[in-house]
Structures are given as C-alpha cells and as structure tokens.
C-alpha positions as CSV (number, residue, x, y, z in Angstrom):
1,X,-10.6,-12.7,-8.3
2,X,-11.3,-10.4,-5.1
3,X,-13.7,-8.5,-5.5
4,X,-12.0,-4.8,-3.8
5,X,-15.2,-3.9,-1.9
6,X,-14.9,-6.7,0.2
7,X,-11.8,-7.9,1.4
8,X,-10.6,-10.2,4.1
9,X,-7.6,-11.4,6.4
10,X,-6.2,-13.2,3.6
11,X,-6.0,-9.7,1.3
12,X,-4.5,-8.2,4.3
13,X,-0.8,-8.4,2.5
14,X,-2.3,-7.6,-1.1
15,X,-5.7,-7.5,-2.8
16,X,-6.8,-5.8,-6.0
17,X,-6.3,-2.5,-5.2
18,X,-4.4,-2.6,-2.1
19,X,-1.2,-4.0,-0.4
20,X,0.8,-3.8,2.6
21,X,4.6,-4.2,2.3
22,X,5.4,-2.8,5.9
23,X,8.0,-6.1,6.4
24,X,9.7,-5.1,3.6
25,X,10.6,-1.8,5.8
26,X,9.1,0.9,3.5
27,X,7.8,2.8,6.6
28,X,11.5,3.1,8.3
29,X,12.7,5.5,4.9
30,X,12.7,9.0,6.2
31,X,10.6,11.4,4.3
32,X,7.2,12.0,3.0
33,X,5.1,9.6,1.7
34,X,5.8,11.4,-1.8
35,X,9.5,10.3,-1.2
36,X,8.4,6.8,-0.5
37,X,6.7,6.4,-3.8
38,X,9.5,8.0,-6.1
39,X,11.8,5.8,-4.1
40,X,9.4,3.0,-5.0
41,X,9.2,3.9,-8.4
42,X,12.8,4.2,-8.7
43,X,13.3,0.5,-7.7
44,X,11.1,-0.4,-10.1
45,X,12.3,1.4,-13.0
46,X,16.0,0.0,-12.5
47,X,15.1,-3.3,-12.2
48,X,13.3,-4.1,-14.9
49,X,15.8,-2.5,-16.9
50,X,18.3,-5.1,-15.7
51,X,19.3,-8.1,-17.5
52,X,19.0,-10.6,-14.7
53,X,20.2,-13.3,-16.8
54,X,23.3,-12.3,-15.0
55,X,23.7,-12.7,-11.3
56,X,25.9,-10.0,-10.8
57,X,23.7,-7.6,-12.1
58,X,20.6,-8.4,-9.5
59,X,23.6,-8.6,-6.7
60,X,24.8,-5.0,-8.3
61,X,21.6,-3.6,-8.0
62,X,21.1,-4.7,-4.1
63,X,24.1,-2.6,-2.9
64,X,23.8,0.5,-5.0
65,X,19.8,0.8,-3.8
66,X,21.1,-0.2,-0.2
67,X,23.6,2.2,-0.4
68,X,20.8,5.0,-0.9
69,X,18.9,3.5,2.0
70,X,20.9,2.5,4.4
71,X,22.1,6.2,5.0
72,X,18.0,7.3,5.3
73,X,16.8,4.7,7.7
74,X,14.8,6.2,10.3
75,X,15.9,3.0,12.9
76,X,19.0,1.2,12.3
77,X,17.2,-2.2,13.5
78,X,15.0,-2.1,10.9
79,X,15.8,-3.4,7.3
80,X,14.5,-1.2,4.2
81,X,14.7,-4.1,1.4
82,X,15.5,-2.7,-2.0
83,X,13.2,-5.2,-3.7
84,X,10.1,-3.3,-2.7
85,X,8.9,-2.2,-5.9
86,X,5.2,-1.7,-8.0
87,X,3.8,-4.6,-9.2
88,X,0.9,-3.8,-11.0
89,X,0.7,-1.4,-14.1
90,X,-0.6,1.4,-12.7
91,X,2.0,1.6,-10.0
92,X,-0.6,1.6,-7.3
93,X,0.6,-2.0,-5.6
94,X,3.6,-2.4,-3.8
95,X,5.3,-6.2,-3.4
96,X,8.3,-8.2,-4.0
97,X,10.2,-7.7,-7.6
98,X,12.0,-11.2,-6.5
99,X,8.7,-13.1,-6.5
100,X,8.8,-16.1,-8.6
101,X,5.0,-15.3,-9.3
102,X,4.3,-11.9,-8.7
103,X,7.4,-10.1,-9.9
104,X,6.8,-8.0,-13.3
105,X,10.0,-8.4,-14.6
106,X,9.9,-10.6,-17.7
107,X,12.9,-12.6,-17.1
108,X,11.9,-13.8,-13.1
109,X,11.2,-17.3,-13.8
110,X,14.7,-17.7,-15.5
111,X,15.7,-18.0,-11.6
112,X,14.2,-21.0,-9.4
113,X,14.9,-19.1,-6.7
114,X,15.0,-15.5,-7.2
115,X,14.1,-14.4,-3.6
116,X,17.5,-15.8,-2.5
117,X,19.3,-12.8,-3.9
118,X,17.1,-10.6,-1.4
119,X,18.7,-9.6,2.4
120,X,16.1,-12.2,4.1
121,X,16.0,-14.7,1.2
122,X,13.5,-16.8,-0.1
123,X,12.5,-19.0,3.6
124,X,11.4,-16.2,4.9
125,X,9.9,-13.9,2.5
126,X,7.9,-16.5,1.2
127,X,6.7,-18.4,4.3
128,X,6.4,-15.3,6.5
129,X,2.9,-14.1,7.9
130,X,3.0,-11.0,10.1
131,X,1.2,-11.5,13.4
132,X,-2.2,-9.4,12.5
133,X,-2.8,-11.8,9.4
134,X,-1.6,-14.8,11.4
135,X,-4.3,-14.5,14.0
136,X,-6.4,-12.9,11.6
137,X,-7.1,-9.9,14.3
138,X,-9.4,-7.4,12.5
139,X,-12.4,-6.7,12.1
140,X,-14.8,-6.4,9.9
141,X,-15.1,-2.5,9.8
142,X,-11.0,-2.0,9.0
143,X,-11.5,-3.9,5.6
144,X,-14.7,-1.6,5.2
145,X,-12.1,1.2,6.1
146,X,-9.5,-0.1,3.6
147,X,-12.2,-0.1,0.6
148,X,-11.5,3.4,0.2
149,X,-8.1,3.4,1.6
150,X,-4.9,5.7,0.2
151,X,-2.2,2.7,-0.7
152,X,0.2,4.3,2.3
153,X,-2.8,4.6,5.0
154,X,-3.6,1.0,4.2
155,X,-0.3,-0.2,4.6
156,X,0.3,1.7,8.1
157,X,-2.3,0.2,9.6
158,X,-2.1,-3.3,8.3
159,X,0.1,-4.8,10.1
160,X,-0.9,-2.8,13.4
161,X,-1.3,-6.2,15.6
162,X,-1.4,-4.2,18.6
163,X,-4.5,-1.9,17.0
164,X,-6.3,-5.1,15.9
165,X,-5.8,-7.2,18.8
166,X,-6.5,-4.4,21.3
167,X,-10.0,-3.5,19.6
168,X,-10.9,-7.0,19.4
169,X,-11.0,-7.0,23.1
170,X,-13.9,-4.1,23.3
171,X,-15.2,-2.6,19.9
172,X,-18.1,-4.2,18.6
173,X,-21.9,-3.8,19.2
174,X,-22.0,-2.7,15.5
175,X,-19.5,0.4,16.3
176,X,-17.6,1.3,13.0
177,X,-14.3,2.3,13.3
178,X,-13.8,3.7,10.0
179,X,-13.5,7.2,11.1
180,X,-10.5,6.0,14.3
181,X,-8.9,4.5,11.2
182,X,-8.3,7.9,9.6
183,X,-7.4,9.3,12.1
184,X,-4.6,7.2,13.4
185,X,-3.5,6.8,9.6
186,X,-3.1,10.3,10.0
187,X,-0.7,10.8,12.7
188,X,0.9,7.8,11.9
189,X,1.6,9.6,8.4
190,X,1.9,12.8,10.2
191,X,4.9,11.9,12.7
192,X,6.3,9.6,10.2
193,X,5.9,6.5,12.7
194,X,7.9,3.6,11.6
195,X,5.1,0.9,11.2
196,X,6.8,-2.7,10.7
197,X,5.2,-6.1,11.5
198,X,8.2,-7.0,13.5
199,X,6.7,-5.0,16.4
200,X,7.1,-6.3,19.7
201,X,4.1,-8.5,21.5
202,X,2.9,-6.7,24.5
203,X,2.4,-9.1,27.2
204,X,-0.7,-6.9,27.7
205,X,-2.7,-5.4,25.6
206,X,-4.9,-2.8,26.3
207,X,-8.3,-2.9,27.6
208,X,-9.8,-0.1,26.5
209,X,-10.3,2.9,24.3
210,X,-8.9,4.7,26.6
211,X,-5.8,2.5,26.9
212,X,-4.9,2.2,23.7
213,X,-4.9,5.9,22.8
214,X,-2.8,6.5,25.1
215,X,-0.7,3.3,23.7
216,X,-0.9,4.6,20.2
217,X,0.2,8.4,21.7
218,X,2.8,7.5,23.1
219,X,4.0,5.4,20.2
220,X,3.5,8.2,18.0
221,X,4.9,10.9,20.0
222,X,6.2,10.4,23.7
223,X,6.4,14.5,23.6
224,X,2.9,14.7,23.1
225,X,0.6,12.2,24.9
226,X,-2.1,13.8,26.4
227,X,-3.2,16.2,23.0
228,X,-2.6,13.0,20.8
229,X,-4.6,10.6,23.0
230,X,-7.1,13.4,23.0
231,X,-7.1,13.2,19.5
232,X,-7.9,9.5,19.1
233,X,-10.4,9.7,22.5
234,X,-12.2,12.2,20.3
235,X,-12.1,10.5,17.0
236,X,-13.2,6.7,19.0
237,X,-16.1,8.8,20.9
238,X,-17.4,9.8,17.8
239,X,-17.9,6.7,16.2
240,X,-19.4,5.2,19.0
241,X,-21.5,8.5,19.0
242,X,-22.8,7.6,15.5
243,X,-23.3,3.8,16.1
C-alpha cells in the first residue's frame, strides 16, 4: 500500500489519496471546480445504478452523459469521457468506472472487456502513460507539494510535462517549490485553463524561471502576461528566498 506522505512517479495517475484523470478531459468542462465534482458525482451515481448486464444500457448511458458534455466543452479538440467517475467511497478519487479492476460497480467483471464501450477503448486507456509519468519528470518537492494537495490542484498540475520538464532543467540546490505549486494551481483554477496530457511537446523548453513564467502566462492568459508572469516570478523568488 502507498503510504500518502510519500508518493512517487508511479502514483502520479492515482495514489491513496490522490488522482489525476486530466486524459480523461475533466479540465475541458466549463465551470467551477464545484461543477466538475457534481458532474463527477453525477456519473457516478447513474452508473452504478445501471444494470450492465445489458450492453445497451452502458452504450445508453455514453450518449445521454455526452450529450450534457459535448455542449460544455471548453475546446472542441478535446474529449470529456463520461466514464470519469469516483472510485473510492469517500468520493475523493477520480478514475475509470470501465476498469476491469478499479471500477466500483459490482457487476464490471461480468465484461472482459469493459473499457471497449468507452470513446478511446480499452488499447489506449489501459496502455496509455502521459508524457510527465513516462519520463518520470518531477521532482521530488511536487510529490511533497501533492501530500497536502486539493484532489483538483493535484490533478492540474500532474500531467503539466512542460512544468516538470522545464524545472528539471534549473530548480534544484535543495529549492522547494511547494509554494510555485500553489500558486500556478491557482491560476490554473482561476482562469479555468484546460490542463490535458495531450499537450503539445515544445521543441524547446524553457530555460529558466523566467522563461517559463512567462510560458505558463501566456498559457494561462495571453491578455495578461506581464501581471501573471509577475505573479509566478514573485511566487519562484520566494522559494528560492527561503531555501
């Protein structure tokens, strides 16, 4: 069992307290995070109260939850899966209600192949890695960070290859980041930033703290790049500051 205090690369998509979920779309939903957990909860609480004994009723249930997302998508490249549900009892865990292991629906394993009725089906979701985990591109610090983490902040940052790959280049010399994490977990939240581990790959990355707040500013907000990159300048300088 993990033990939630200190997690890994390999909890990056879900550990005891925490998971990620951002390929399953959950960021591209328009609304508050609020809205993203009732819209969790409300995949949740239909499924399990299907009968999926019958095909049908799993292939029923995919279009009527699509047809609630597909009209509240935020980009129209980006899926929104309507499989994305809790997994745990306390409805703090977000994953896959199609999982042959990890689905809480009592009648899963009646299916040999249960993520086949999902939009990506059952090659992908269960053989997929997103880039960050792949390369296993954090450090240490973002897993302290993530301790303590909101389920939502987590999961924006997560799959942030850019974030992790960029500050493997220059943070270190026992710098914690834990305050930057906040912070860009913030805006992220606060300018509803559609976080996905389908980014693209920069051909560069960049090479310092100063590059990559102004790469995460004008992700965030192209209309506001020099007080958001201000923002995160401030929040990196002052964990440096407290080294």
């Amino acid at each position: 069992m993990t033990n939630p205090s200190v997690l890994t690369a390999a909890d990056a998509c879900m550990s005891e307290r925490l998971s990620c979920s951002a390929c399953c779309g959950i960021f591209n939903l328009k609304g508050s995070d609020a809205d993203r957990r009732a819209w969790v909860a409300e995949n949740t609480r239909q499924f399990l109260e299907l009968d999926i004994s019958v095909a049908v009723n799993i292939v029923q249930y995919r279009k009527d939850r699509e047809a609630v997302t597909l009209p509240n998508r935020v980009r129209d490249d980006i899926y929104v899966c309507p499989f994305l549900g809790f997994v745990d009892t306390q409805n703090q865990k977000t994953g896959c209600l199609l999982h042959p292991q990890g689905s809480p629906h009592r009648q899963i394993s009646l299916w040999p192949h249960p993520q086949n009725f999902s939009f990506y089906g059952e090659g992908i979701c269960l053989s997929y890695d997103c880039l960050a985990k792949d390369r296993k591109a954090y450090t240490g610090d973002f897993f302290a960070w993530a301790s303590t983490a909101t389920l939502f902040a987590y999961a924006r940052l997560a799959s942030d290859h850019t974030l992790h790959r960029a500050l493997g280049r220059f943070a270190g010399g026992g710098v914690s980041l834990q305050q930057f994490y906040t912070v860009v977990a913030h805006l992220y939240e606060r300018h509803n930033v559609v976080t996905t581990s389908f980014e693209d790959i920069e051909r560069v990355l960049p090479d310092s703290p100063e590059e990559l707040c102004r790469f995460l500013a004008q992700r965030i907000d192209p209309s506001q790049v020099e007080e958001i990159a201000q923002e995160l300048s401030a929040a990196y300088s002052a964990c440096s500051s407290h080294s």
